[in-house]
Backbone as CSV, one residue per row, in Angstrom:
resi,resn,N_x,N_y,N_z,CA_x,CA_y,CA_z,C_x,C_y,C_z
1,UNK,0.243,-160.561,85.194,0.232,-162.012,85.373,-0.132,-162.682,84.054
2,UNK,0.579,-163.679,83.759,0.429,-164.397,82.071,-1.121,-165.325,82.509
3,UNK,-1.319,-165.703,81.387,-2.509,-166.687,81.095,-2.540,-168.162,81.884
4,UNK,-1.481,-168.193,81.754,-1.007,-169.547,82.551,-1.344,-169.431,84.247
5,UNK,-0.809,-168.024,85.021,-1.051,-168.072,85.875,-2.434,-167.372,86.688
6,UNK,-3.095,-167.229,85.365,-4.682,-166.788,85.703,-5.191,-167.990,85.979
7,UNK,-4.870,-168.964,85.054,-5.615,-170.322,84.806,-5.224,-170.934,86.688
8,UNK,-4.115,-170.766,86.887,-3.808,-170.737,88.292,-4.732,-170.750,89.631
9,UNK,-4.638,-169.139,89.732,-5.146,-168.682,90.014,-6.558,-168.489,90.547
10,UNK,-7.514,-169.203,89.391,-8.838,-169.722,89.207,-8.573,-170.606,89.779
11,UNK,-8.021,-172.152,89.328,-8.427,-173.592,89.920,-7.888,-173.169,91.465
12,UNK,-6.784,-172.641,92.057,-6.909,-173.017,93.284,-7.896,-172.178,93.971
13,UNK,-8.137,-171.050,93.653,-9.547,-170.294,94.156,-10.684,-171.100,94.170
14,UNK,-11.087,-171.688,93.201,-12.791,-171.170,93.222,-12.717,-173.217,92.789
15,UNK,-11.855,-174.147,91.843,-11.968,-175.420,92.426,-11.126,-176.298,93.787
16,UNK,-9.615,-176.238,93.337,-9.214,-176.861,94.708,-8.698,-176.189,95.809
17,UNK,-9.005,-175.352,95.635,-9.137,-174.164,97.281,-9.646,-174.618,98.141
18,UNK,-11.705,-174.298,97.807,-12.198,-174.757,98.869,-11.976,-176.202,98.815
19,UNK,-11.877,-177.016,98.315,-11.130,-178.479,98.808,-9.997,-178.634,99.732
20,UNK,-8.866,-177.953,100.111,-8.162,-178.050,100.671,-8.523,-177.570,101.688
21,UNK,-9.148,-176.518,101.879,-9.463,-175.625,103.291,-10.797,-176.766,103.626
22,UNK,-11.470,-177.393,103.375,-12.435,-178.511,103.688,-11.540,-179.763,104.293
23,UNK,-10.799,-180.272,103.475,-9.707,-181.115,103.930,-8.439,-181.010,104.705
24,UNK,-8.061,-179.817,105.305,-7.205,-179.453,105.656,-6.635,-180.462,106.592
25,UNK,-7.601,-180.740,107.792,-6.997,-181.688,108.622,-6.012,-182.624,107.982
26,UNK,-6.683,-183.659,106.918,-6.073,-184.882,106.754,-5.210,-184.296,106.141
27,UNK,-5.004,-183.149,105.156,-3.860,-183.245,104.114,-2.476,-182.578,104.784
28,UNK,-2.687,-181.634,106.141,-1.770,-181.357,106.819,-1.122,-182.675,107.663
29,UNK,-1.868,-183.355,108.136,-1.670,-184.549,108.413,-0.598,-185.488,107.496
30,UNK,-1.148,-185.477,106.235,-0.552,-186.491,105.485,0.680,-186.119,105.035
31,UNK,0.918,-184.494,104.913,1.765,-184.019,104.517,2.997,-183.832,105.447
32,UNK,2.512,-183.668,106.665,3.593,-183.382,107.721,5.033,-183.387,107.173
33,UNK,5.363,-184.854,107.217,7.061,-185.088,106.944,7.679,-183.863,105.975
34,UNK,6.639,-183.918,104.778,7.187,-183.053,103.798,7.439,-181.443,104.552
35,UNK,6.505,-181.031,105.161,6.744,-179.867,105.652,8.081,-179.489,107.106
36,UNK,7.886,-180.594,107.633,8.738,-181.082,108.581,10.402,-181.122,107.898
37,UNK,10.373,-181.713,106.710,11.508,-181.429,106.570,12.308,-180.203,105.669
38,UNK,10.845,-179.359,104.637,11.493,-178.352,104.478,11.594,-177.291,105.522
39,UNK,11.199,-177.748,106.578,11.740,-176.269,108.237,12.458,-177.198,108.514
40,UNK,13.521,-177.822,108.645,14.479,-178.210,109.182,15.529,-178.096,108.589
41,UNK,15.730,-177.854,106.730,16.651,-178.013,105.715,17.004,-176.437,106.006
42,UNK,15.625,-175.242,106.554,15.414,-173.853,106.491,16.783,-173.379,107.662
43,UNK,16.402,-174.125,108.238,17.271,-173.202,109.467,16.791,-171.854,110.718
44,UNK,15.883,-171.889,110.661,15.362,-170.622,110.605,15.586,-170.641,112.000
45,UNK,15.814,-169.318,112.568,15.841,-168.888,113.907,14.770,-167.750,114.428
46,UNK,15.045,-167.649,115.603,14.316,-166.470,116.293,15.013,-164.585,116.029
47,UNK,13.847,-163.846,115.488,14.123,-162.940,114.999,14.214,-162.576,113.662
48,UNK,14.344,-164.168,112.773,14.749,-163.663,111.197,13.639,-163.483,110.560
49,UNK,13.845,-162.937,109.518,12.565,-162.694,108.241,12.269,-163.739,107.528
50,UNK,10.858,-164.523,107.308,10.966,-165.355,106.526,9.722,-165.214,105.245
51,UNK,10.011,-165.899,104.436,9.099,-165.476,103.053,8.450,-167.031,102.834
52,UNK,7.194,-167.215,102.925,6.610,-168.706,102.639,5.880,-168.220,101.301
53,UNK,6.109,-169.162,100.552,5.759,-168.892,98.832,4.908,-170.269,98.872
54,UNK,3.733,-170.103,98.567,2.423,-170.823,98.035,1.716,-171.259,99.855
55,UNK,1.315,-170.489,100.371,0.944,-171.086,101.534,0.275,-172.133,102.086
56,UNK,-0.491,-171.499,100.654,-1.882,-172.333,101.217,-2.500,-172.253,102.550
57,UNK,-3.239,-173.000,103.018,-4.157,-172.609,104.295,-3.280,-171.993,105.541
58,UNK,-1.894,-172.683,105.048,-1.537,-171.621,106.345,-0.378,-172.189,107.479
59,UNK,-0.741,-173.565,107.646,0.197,-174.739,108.394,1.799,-174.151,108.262
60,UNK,2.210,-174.222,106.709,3.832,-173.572,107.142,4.173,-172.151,107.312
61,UNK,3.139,-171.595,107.310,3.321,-169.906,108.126,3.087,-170.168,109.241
62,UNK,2.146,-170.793,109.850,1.926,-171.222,111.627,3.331,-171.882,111.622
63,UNK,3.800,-173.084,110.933,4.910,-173.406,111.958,6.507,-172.469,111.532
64,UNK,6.547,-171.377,110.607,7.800,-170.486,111.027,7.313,-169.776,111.463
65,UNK,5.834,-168.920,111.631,6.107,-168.083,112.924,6.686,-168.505,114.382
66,UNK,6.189,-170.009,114.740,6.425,-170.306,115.795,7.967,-170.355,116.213
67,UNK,8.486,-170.818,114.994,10.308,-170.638,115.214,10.720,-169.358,114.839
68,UNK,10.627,-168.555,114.648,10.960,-167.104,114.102,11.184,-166.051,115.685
69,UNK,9.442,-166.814,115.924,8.748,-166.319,117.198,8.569,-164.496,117.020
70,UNK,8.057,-164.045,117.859,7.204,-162.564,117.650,8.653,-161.126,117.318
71,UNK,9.692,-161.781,117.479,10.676,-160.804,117.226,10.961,-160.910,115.735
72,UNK,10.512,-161.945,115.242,10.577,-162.227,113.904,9.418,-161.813,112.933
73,UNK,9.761,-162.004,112.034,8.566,-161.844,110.816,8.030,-162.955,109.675
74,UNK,7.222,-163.277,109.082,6.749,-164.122,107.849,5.419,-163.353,107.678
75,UNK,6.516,-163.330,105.991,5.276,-162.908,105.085,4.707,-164.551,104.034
76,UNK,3.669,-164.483,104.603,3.093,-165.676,103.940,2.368,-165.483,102.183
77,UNK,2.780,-166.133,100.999,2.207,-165.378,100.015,0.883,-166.866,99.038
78,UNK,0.299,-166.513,98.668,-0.318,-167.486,97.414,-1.277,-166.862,96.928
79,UNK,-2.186,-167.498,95.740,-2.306,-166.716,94.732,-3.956,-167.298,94.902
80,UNK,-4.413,-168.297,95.855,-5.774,-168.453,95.951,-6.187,-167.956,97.443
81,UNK,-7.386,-166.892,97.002,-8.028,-166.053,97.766,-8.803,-166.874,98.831
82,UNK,-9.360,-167.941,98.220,-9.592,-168.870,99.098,-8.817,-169.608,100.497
83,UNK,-7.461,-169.791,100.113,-6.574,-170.148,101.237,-6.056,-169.077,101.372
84,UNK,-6.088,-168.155,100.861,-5.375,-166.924,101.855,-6.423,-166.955,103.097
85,UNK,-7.584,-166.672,102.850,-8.623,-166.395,104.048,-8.744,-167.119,104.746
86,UNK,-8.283,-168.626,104.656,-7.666,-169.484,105.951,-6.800,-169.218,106.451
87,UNK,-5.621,-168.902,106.237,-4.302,-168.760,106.208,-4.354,-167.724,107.365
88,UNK,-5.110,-166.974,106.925,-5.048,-165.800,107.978,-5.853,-165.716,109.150
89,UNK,-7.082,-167.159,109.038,-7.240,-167.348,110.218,-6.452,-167.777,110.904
90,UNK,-6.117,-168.661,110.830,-5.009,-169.704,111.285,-3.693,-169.084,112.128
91,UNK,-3.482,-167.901,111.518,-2.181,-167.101,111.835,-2.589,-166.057,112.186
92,UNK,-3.801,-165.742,112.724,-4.132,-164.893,113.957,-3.552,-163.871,115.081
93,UNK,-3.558,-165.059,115.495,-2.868,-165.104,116.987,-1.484,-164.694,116.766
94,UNK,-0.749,-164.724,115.589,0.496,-164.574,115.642,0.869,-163.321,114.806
95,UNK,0.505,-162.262,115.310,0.350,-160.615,114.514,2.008,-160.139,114.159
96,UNK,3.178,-161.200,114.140,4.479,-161.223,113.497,4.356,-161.957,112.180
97,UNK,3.250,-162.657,111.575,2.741,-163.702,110.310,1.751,-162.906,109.740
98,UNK,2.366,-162.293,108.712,1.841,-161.844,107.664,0.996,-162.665,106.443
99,UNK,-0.434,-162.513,106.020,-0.330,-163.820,104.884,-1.260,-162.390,103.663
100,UNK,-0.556,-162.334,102.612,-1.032,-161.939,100.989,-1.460,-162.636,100.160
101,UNK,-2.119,-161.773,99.457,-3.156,-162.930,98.530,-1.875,-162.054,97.476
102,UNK,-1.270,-162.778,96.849,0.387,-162.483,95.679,0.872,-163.778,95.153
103,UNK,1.139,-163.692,93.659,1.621,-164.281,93.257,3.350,-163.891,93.506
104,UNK,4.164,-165.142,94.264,5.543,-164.755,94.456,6.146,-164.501,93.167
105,UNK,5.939,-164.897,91.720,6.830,-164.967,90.667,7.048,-162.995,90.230
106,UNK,5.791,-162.462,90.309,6.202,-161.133,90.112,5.754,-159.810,91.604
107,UNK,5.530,-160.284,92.682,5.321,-159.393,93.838,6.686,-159.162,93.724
108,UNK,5.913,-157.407,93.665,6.950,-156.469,94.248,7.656,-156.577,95.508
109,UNK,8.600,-157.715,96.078,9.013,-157.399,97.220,10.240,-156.528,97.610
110,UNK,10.387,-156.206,99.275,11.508,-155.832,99.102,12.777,-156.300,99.078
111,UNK,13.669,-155.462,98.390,14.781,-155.863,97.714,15.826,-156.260,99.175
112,UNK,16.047,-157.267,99.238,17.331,-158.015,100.111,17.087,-157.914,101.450
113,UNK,15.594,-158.656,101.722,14.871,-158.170,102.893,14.596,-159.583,103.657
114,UNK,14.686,-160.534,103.422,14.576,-161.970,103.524,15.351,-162.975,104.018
115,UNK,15.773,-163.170,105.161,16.413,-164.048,105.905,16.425,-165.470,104.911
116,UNK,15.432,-165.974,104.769,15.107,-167.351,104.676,13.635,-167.336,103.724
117,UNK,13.821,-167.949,102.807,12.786,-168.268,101.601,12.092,-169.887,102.119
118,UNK,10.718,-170.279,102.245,10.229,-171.643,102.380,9.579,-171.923,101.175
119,UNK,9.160,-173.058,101.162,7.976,-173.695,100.431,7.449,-175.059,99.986
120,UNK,6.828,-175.338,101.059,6.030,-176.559,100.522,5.424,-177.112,99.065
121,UNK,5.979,-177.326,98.194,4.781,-177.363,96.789,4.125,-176.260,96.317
122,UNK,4.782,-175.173,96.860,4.139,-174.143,96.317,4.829,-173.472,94.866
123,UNK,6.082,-174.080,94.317,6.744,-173.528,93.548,6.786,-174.099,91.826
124,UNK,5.907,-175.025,92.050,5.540,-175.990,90.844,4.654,-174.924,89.838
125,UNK,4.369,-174.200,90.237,2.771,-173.611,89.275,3.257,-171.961,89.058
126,UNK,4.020,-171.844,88.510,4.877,-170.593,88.248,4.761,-170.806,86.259
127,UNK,4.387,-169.819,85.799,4.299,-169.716,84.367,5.699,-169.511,83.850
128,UNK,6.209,-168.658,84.500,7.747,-168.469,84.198,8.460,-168.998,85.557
129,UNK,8.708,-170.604,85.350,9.903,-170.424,86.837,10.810,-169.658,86.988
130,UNK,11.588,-169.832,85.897,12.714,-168.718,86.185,12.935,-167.486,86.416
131,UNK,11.801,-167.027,85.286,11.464,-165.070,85.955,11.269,-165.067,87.985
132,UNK,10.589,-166.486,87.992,9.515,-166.292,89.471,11.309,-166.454,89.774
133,UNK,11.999,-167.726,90.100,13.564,-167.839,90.970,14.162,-166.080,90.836
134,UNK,14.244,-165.960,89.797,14.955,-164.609,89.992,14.526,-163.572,91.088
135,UNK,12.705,-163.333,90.931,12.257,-162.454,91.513,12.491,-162.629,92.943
136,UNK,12.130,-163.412,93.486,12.748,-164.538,94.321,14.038,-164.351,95.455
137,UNK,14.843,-164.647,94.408,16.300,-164.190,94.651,16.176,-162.699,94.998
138,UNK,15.785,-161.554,94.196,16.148,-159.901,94.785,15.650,-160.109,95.657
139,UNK,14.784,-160.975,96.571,14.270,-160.194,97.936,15.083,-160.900,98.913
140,UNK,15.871,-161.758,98.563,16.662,-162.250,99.630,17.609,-161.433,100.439
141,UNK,18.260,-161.610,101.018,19.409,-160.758,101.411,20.403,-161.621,101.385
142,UNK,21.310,-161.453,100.867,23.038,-161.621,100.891,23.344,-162.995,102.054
143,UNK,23.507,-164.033,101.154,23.792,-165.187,102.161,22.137,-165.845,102.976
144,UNK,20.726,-165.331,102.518,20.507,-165.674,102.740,20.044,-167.506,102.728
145,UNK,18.669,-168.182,102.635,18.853,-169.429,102.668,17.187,-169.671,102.197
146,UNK,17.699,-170.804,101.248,16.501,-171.438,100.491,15.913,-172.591,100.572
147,UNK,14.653,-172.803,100.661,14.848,-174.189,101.398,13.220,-174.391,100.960
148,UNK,12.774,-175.740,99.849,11.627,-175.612,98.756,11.731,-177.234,98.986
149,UNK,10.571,-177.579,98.746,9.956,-179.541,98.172,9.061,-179.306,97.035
150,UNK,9.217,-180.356,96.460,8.506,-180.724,95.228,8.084,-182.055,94.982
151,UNK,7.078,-182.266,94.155,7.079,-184.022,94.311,8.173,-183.950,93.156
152,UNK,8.761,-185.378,93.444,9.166,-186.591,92.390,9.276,-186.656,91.724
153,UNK,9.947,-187.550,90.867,9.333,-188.721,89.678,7.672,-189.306,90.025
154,UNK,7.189,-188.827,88.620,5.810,-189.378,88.597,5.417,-190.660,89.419
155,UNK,6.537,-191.990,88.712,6.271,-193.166,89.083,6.028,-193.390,90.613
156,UNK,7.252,-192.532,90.771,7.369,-192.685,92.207,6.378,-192.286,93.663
157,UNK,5.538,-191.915,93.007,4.462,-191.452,93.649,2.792,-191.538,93.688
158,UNK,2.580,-193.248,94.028,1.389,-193.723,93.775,0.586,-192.919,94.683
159,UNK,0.343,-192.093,95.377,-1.001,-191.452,95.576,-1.614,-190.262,94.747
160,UNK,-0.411,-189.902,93.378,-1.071,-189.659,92.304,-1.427,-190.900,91.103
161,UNK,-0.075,-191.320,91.094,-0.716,-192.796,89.746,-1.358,-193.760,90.188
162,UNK,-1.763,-194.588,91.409,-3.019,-194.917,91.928,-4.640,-194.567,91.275
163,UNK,-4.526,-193.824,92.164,-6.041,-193.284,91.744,-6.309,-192.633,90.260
164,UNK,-5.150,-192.223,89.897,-5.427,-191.903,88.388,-5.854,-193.238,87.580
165,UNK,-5.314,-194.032,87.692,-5.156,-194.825,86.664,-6.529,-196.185,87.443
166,UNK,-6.792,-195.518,88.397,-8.587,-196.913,88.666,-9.738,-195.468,88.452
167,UNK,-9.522,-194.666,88.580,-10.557,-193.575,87.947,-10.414,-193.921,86.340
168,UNK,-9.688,-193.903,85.620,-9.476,-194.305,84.023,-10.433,-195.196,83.914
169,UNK,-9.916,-196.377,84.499,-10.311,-197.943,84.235,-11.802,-197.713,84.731
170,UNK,-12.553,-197.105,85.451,-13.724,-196.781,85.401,-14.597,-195.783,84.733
171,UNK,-13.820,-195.214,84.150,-14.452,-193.839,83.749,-14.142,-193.688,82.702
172,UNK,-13.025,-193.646,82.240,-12.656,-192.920,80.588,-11.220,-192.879,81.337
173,UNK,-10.622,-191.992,79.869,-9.650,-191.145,79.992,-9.863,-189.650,80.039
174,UNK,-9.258,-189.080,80.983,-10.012,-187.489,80.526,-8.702,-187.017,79.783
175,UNK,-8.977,-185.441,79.929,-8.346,-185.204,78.632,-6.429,-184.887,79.610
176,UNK,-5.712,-185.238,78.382,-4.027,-185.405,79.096,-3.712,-184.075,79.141
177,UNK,-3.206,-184.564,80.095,-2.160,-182.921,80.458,-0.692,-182.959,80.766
178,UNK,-0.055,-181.892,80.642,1.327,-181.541,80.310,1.900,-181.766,81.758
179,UNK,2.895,-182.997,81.579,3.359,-182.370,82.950,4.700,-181.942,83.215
180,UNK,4.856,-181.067,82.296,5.682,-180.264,82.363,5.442,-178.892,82.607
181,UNK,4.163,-178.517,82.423,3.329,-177.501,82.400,3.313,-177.378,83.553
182,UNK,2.782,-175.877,84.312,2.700,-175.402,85.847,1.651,-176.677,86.344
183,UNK,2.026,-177.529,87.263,1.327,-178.470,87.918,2.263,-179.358,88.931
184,UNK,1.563,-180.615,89.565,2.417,-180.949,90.685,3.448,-181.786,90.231
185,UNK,3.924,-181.752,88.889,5.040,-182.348,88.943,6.334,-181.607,87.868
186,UNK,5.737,-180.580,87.781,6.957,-179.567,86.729,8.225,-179.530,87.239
187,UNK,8.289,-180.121,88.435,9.483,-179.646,88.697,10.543,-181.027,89.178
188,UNK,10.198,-182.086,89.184,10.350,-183.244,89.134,11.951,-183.612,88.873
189,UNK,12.353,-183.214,87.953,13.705,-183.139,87.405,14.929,-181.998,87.963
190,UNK,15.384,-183.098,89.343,16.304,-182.776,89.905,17.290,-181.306,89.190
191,UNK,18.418,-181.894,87.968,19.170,-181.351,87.539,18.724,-179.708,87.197
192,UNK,17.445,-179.878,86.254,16.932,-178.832,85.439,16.371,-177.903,86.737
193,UNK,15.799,-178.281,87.140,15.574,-176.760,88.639,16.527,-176.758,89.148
194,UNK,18.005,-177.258,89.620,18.744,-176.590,89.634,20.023,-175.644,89.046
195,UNK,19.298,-176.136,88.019,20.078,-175.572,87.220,19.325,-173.505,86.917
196,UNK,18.225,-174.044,86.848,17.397,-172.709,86.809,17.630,-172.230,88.201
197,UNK,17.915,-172.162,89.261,18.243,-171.940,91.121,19.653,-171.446,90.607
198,UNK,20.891,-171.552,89.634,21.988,-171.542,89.252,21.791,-170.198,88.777
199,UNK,20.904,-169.928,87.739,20.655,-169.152,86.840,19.915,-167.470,87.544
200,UNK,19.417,-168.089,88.004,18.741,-166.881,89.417,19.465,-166.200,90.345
201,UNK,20.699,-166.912,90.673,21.489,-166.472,91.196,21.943,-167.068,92.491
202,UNK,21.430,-167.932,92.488,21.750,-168.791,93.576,23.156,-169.924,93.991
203,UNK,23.353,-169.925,94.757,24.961,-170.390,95.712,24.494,-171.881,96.476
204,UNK,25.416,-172.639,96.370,25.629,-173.506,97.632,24.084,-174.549,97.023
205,UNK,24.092,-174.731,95.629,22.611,-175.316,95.423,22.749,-176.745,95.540
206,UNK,21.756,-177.604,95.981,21.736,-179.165,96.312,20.015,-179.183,96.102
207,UNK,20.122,-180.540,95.367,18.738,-180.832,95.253,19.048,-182.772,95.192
208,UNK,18.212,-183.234,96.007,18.140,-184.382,96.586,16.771,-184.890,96.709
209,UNK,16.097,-186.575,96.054,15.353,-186.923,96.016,15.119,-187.808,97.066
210,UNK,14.498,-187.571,98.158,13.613,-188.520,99.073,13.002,-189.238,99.420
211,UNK,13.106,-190.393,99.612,12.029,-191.446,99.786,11.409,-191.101,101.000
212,UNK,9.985,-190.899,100.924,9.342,-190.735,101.681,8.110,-191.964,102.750
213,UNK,7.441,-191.798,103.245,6.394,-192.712,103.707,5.501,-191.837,103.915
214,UNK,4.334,-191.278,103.645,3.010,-190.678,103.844,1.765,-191.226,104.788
215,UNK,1.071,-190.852,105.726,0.772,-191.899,107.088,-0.409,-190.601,106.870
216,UNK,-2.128,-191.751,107.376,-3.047,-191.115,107.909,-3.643,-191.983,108.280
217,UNK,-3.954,-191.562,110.294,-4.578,-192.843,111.208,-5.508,-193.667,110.595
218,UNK,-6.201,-193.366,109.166,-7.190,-194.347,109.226,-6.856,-195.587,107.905
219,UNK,-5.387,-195.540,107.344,-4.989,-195.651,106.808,-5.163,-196.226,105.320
220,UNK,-5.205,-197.100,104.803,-5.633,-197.012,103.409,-6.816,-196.795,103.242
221,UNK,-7.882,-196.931,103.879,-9.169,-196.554,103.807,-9.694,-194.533,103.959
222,UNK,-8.962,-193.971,104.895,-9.133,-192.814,104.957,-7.520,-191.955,103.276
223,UNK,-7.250,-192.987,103.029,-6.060,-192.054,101.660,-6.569,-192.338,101.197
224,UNK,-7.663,-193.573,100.816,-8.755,-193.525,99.511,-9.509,-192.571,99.348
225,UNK,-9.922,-192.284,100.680,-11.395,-191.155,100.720,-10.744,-189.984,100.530
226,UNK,-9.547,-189.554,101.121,-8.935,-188.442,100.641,-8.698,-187.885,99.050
227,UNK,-8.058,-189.312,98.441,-8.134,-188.986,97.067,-9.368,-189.370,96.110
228,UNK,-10.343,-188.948,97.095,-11.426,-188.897,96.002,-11.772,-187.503,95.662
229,UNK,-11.222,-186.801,96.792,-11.429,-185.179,96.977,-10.249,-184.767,96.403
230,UNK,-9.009,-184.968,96.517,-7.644,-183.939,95.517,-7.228,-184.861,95.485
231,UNK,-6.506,-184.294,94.067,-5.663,-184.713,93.243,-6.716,-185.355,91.898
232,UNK,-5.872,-186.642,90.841,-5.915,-187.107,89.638,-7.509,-187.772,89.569
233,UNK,-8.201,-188.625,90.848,-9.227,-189.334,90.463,-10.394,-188.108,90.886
234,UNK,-9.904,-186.889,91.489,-10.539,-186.416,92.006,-11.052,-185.129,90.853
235,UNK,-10.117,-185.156,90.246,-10.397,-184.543,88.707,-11.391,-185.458,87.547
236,UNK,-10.852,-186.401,88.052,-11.506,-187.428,86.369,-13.121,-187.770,86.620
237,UNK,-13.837,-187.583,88.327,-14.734,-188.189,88.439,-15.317,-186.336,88.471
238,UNK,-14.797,-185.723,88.606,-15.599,-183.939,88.164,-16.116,-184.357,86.752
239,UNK,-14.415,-184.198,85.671,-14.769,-184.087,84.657,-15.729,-184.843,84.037
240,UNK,-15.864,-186.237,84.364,-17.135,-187.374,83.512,-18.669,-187.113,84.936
241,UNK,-18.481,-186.351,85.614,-19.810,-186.275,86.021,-20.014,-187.730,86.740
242,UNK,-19.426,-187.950,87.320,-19.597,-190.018,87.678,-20.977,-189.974,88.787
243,UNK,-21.354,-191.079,88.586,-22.698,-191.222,90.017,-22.130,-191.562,90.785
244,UNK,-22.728,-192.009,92.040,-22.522,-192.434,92.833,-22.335,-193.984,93.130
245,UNK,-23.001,-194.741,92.344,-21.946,-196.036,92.212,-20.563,-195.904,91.588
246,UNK,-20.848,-195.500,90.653,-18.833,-195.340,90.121,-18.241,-195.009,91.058
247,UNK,-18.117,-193.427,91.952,-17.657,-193.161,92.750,-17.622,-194.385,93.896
248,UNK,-18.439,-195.234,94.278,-17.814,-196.002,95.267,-17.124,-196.989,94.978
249,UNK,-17.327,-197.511,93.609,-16.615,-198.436,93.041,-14.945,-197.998,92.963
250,UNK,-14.962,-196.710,92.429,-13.351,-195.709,92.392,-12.571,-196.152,94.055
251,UNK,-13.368,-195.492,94.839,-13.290,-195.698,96.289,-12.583,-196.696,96.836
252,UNK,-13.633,-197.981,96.566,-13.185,-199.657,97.217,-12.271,-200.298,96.270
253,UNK,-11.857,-200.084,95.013,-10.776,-200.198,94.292,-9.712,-199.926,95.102
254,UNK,-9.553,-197.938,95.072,-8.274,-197.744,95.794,-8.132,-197.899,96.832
255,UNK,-8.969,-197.818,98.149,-8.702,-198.346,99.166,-7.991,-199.792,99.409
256,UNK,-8.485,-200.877,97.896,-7.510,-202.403,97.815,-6.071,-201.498,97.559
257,UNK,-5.969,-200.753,96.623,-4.805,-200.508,95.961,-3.705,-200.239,96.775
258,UNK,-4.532,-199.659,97.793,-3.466,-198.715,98.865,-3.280,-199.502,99.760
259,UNK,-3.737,-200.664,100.082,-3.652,-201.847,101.129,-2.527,-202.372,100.783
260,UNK,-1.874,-202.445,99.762,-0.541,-203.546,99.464,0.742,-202.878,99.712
261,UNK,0.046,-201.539,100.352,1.640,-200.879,100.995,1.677,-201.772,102.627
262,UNK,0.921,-200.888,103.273,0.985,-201.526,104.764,-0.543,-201.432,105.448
263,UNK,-1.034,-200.251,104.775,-2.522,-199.578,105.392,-2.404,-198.657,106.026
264,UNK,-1.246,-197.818,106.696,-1.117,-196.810,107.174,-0.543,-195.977,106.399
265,UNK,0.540,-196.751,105.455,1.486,-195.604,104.419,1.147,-195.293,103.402
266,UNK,2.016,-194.932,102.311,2.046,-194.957,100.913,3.128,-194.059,100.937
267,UNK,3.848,-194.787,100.170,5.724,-194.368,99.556,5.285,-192.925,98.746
268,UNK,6.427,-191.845,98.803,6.310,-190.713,98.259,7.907,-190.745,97.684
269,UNK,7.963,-189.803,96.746,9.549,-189.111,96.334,9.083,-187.831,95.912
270,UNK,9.917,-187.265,97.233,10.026,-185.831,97.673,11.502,-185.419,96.852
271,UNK,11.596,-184.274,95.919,12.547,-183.848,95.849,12.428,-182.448,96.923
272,UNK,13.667,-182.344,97.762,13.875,-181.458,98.348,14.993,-180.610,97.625
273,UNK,15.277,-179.098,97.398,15.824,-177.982,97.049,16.154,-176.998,98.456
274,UNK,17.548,-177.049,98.340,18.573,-175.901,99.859,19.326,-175.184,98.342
275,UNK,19.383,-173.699,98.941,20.432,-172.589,98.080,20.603,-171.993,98.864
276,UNK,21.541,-171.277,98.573,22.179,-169.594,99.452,21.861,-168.513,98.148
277,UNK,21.582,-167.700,98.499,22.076,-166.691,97.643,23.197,-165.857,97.664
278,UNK,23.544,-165.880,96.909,25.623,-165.596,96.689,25.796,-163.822,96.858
């Protein structure tokens, strides 16, 4: 595993791991649509093999086991030990849902064994995308089906530039980062991942940007409190050490910020990714 994906490796383990498995409710919640619509782009039936790449806690291995159902299989994979050990609570009950603590870009899988490839956001944080698409690709089988989300265009997605940018205005700047680099928006650019999905070996490729709507019952007030815990403000108030007035000041800022959608939403752009393998 390269340096890049140690660095990986670490933050979702040991920092936003246990954050997500703490937050799980709301962020499965908030996330729904997105997951909702990469199992619907999937296809997936009863009996087939399916491969979920970046699991995380576990939500899209619970919902293809449930369509696969017990004649079927999912191997669930990600690379923080932390959400693996949710993951596998979670998917219990369903002893056809496999979940590994593996990085998908170089696990040994087997070769042309894979009905159907998923993934929620799990495909952004790959040191080598393309080595990872290839590897990827051998475990598929012949005609099978690909079916991945990613966020956006940056702009397009104020529940990261939101809170980034009223954490700034209170805090500093922390230090910039690449976002082109393994993170939640490397992959942003429609053409260029598919073009690398081309290169891997992949058939029948379409990649299409989504306007989304993002919804949690308590609405701009509970996506404030959410993003005080993950994502951009939730980094900047670690890194400067903020008290507890800043932090509420961060808070009642974005909670205004997020009010001028509706109070229940906030607009997303989902790029969604479908392939065959040829």
């Amino acid at each position: 595993m390269s340096l890049a994906n140690h660095e990986q490796e670490e933050f979702w383990t040991n920092n936003a791991g246990p954050t997500w498995v703490a937050y799980e409710g709301p962020l499965d919640a908030f996330l729904a649509p997105v997951l909702d619509g990469v199992i619907a782009r999937a296809g997936l039936q009863t009996g087939q093999s399916v491969l979920d790449i970046g699991c995380g806690t576990g939500g899209s291995a619970v919902q293809a086991g449930h369509a696969v159902g017990p004649d079927g299989t999912v191997l669930a994979v990600d690379i923080s030990a932390t959400m693996v050990a949710r993951a596998r609570e979670r998917t219990a009950p369903m002893p056809w849902t496999n979940v590994a603590l593996s990085d998908a870009a170089d696990s040994p899988f087997e070769a042309a064994h894979f009905d159907h490839v998923i993934s929620r956001f799990g495909v952004m944080f790959f040191a080598d995308t393309q080595a990872a698409f290839e590897n990827i690709c051998r475990a598929m089988k012949p005609g099978a089906t690909l079916s991945l989300a990613t966020w956006g265009q940056i702009p397009a997605n104020p529940w990261f530039t939101l809170p980034a940018q009223i954490a700034k205005a209170e805090l500093g700047a922390p230090p910039k980062s690449d976002s082109d680099a393994p993170g939640p928006f490397a992959l942003r650019d429609l053409a260029k991942t598919c073009a690398m999905l081309d290169r891997a070996g992949f058939t029948d490729i379409d990649g299409a940007a989504q306007n989304m709507q993002l919804t949690l019952p308590g609405g701009a007030a509970e996506i404030a409190a959410l993003s005080m815990h993950v994502g951009p403000a939730a980094g900047t108030i670690k890194h400067f050490d903020a008290d507890l007035p800043a932090q509420a000041r961060i808070q009642a800022t974005m909670t205004d910020a997020f009010a001028q959608f509706d109070g229940h939403t906030i607009p997303a752009e989902i790029n969604f990714f479908t392939a065959r393998k040829s």
